[in-house]
C-alpha positions in Angstrom: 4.2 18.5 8.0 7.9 19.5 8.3 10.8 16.8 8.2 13.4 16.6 10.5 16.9 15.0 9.3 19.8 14.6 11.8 23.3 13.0 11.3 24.8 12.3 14.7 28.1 11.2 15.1 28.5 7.3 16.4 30.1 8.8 19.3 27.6 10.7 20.2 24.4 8.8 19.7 23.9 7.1 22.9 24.1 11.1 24.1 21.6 11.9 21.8 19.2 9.5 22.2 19.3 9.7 26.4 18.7 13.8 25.8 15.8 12.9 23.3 14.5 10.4 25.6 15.3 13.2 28.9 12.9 15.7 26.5 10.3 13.3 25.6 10.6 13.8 22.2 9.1 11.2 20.2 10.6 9.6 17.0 7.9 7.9 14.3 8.8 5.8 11.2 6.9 7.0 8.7 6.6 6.1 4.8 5.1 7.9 2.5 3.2 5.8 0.1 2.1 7.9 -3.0 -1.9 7.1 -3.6 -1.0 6.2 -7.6 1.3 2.9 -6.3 -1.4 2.0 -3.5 -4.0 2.1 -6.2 -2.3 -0.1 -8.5 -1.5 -2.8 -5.9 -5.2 -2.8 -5.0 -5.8 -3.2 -8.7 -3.1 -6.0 -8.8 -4.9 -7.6 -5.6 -8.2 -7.4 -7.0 -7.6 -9.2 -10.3 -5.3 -12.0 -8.7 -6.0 -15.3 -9.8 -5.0 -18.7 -7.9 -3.4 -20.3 -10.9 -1.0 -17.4 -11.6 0.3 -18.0 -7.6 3.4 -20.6 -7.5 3.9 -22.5 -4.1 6.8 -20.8 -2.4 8.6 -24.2 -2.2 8.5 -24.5 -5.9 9.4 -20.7 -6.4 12.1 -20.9 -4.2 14.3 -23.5 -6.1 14.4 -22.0 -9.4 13.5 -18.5 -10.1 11.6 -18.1 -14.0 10.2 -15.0 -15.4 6.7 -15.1 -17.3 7.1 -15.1 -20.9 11.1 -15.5 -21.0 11.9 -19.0 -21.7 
């Protein structure tokens, strides 16, 4: 897959995007997610526990780290 990267000058994007739109080209967001970090939030998912989950009204007012006091 080949990657396309414009800069387009403010004054000229609403030019740009009516020609893109005129030629039908289509624009996609796309990340790339490397399969190594999908793996480990699986892993992560997988070995969850309920007591290690903190309400988010409770997490919210004071933010602590485990294991620094």
């Amino acid at each position: 897959m080949k990657r396309v990267i414009l800069k387009v000058p403010d004054k000229k994007l609403s030019f740009f995007l009516e020609l893109i739109q005129h030629l039908g080209i289509e624009v996609a967001e796309e990340t790339d997610i490397a399969e190594e970090h999908k793996a480990i939030v699986r892993d992560r998912i997988e070995t969850a526990k309920d007591e290690d989950f903190v309400p988010w009204d409770e997490a919210r007012k004071e933010p602590t780290f485990k294991g620094i006091p």
